[in-house]
KEMARKOL-462866 format. One record per atom (N, C-alpha, C): residue number from 0; atom name; x, y, z. Coordinates in Angstrom, 1 decimal. Layout:
<pts>
<k:NUM, a:CA, xx:X, yy:Y, zz:Z>
...
</pts>
This chain:
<pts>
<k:0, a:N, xx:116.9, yy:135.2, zz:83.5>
<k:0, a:CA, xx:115.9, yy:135.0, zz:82.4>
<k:0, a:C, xx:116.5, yy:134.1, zz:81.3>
<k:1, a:N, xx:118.0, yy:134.0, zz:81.5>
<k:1, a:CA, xx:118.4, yy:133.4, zz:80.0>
<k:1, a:C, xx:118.0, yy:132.0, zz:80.6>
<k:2, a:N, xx:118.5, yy:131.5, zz:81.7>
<k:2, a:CA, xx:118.8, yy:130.4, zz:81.9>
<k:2, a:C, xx:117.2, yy:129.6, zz:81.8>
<k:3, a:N, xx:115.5, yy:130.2, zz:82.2>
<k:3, a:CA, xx:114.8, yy:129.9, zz:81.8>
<k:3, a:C, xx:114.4, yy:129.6, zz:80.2>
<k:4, a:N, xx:115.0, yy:130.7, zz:79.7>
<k:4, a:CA, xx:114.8, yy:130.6, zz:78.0>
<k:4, a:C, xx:115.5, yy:129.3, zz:77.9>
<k:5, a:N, xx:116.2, yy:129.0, zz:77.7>
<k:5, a:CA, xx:117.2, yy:127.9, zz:77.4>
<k:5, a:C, xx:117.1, yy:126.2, zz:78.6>
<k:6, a:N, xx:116.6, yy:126.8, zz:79.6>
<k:6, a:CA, xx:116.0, yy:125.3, zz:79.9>
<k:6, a:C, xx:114.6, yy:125.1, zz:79.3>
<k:7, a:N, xx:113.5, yy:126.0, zz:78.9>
<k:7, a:CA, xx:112.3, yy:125.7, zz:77.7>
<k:7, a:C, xx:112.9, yy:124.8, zz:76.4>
<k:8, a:N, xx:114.0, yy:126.0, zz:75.8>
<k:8, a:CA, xx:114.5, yy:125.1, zz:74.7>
<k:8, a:C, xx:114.9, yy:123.9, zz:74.6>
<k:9, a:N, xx:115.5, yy:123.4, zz:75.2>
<k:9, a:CA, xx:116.1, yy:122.4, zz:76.1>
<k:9, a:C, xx:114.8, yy:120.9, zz:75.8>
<k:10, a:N, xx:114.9, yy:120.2, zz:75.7>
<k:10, a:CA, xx:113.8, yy:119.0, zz:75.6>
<k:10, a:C, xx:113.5, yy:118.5, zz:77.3>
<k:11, a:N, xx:114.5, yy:118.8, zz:78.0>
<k:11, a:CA, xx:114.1, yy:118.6, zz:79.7>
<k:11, a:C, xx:113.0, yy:119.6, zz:80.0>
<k:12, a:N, xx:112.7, yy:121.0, zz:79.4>
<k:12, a:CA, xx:112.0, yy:122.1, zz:80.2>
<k:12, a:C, xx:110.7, yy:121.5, zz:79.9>
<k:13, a:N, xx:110.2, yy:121.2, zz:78.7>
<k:13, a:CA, xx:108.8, yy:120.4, zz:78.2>
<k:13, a:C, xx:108.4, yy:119.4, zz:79.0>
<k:14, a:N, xx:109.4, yy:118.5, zz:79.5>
<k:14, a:CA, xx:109.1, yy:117.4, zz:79.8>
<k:14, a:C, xx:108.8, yy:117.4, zz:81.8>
<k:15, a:N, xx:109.6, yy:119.0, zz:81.8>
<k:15, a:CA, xx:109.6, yy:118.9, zz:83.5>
<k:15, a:C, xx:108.3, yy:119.5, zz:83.4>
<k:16, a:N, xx:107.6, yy:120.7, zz:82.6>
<k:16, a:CA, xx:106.6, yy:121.1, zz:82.7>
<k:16, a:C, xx:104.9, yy:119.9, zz:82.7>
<k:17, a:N, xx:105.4, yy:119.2, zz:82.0>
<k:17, a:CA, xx:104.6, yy:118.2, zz:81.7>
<k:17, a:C, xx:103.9, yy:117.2, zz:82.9>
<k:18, a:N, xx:105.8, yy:117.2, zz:83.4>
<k:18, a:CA, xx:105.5, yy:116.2, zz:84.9>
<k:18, a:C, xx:104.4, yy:117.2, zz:86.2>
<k:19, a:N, xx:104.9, yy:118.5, zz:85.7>
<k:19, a:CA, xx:104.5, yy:119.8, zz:87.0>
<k:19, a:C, xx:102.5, yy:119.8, zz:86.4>
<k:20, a:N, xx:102.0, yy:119.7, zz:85.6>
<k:20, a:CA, xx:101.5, yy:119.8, zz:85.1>
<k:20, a:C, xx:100.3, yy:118.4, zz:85.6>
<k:21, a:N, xx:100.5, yy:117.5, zz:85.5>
<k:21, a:CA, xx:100.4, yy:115.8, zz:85.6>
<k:21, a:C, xx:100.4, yy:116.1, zz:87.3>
<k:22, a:N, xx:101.1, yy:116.3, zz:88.3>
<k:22, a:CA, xx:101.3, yy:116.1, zz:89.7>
<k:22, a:C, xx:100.0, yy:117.3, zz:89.9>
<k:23, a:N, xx:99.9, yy:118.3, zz:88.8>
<k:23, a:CA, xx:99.0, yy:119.1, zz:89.6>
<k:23, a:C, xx:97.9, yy:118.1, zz:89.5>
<k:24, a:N, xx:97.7, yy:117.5, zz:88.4>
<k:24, a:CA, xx:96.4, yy:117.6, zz:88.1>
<k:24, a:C, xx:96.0, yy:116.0, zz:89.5>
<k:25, a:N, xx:96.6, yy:115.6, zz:89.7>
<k:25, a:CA, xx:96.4, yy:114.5, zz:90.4>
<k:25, a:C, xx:96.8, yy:114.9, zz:91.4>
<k:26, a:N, xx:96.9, yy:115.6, zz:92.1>
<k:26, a:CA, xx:97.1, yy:116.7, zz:93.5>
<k:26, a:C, xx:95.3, yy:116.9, zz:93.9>
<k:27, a:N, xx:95.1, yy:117.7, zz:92.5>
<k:27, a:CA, xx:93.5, yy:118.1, zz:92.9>
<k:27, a:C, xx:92.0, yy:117.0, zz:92.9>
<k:28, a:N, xx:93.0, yy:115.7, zz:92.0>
<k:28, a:CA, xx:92.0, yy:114.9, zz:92.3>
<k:28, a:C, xx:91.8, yy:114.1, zz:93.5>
<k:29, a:N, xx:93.1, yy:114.0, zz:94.3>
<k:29, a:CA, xx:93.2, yy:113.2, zz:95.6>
<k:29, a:C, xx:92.8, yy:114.6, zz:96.6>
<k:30, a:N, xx:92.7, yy:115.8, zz:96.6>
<k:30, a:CA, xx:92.0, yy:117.0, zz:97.1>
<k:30, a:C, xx:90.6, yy:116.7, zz:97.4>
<k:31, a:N, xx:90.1, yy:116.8, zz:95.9>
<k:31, a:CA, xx:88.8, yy:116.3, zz:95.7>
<k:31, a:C, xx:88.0, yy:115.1, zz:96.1>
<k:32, a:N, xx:88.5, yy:113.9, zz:96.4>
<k:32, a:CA, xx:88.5, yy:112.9, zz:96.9>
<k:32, a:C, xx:88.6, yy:112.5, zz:98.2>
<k:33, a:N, xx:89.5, yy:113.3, zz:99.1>
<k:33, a:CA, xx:89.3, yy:113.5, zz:100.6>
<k:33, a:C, xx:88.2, yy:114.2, zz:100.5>
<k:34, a:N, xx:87.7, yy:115.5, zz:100.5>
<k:34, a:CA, xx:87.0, yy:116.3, zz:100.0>
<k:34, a:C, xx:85.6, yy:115.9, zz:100.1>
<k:35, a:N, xx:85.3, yy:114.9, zz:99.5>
<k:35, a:CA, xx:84.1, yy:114.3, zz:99.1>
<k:35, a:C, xx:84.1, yy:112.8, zz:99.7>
<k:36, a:N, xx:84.7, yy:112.4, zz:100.6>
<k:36, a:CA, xx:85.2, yy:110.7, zz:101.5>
<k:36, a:C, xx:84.3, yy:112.1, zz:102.8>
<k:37, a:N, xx:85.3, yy:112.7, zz:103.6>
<k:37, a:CA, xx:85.1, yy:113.4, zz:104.6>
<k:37, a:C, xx:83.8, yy:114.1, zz:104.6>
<k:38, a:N, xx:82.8, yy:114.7, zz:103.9>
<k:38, a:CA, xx:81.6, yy:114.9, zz:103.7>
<k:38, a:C, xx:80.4, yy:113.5, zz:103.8>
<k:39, a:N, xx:81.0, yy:112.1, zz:102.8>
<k:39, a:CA, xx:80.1, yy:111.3, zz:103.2>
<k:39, a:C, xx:80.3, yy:110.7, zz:104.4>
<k:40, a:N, xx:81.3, yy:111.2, zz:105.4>
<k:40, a:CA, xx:81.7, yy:110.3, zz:106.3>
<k:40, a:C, xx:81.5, yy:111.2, zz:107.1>
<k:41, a:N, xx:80.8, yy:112.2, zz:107.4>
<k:41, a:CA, xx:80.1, yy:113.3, zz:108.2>
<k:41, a:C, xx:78.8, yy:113.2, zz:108.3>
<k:42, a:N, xx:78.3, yy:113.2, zz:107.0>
<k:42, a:CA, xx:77.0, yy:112.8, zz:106.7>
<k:42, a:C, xx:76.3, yy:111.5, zz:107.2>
<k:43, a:N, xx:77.0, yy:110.5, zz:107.6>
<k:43, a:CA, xx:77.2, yy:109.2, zz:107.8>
<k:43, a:C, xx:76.6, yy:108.9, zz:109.0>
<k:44, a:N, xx:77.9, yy:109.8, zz:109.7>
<k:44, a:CA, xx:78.2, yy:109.8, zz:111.2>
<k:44, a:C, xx:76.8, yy:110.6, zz:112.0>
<k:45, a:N, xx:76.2, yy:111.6, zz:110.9>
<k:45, a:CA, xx:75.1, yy:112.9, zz:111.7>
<k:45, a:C, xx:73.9, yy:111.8, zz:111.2>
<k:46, a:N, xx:73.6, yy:110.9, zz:110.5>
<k:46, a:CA, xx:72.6, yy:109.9, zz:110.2>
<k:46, a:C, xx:72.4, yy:109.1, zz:111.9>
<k:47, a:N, xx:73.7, yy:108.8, zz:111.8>
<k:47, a:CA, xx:74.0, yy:108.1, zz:113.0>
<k:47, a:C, xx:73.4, yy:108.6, zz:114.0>
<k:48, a:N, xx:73.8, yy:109.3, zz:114.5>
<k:48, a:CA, xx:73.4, yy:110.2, zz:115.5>
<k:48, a:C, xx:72.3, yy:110.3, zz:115.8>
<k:49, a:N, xx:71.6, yy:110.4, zz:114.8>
<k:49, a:CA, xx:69.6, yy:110.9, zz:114.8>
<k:49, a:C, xx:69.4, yy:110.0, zz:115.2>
<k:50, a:N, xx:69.8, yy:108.5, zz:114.2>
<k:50, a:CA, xx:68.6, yy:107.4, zz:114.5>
<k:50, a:C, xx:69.2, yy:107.1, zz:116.0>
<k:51, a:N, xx:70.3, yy:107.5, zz:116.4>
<k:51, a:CA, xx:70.3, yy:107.1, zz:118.0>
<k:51, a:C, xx:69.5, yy:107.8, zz:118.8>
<k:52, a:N, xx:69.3, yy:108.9, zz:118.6>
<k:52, a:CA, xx:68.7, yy:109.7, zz:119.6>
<k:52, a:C, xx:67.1, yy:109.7, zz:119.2>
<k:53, a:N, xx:66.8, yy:109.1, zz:118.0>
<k:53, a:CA, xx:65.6, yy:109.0, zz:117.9>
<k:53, a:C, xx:65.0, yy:107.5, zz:118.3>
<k:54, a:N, xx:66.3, yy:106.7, zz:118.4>
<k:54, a:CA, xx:65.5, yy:105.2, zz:118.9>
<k:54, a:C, xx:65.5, yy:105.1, zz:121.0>
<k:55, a:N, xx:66.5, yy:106.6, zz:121.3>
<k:55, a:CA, xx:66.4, yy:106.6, zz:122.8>
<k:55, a:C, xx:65.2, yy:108.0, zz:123.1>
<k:56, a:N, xx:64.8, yy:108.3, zz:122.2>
<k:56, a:CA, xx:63.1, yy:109.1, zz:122.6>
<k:56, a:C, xx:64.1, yy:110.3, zz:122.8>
<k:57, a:N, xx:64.8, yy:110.9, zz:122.0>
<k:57, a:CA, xx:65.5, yy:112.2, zz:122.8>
<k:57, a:C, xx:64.7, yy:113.3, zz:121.6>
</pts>
């Protein structure tokens, strides 16, 4: 426990937090972003599909 107290105090503990902080948040945007690519690119693909099967009379 000391050694957490004293890496906070420390100007490195702020700064690592900061970085940890920053990677999350751009973790969940590139999350988000597959996320939302792979949905329109399902949606895409099942468009596809119909007008095939609907221009071979199925």
């Amino acid at each position: 426990m000391q050694w957490i107290s004293n890496f906070l105090r420390e100007e490195d503990g702020p700064t690592a937090v900061e970085y940890a902080v920053m990677l999350a948040m751009i973790i969940m945007v590139c999350i988000a972003g597959v996320v939302l690519i792979g949905q329109a690119a399902n949606d895409s693909i099942t468009d596809s599909g119909n007008k095939l099967n609907t221009a071979m009379g199925r």
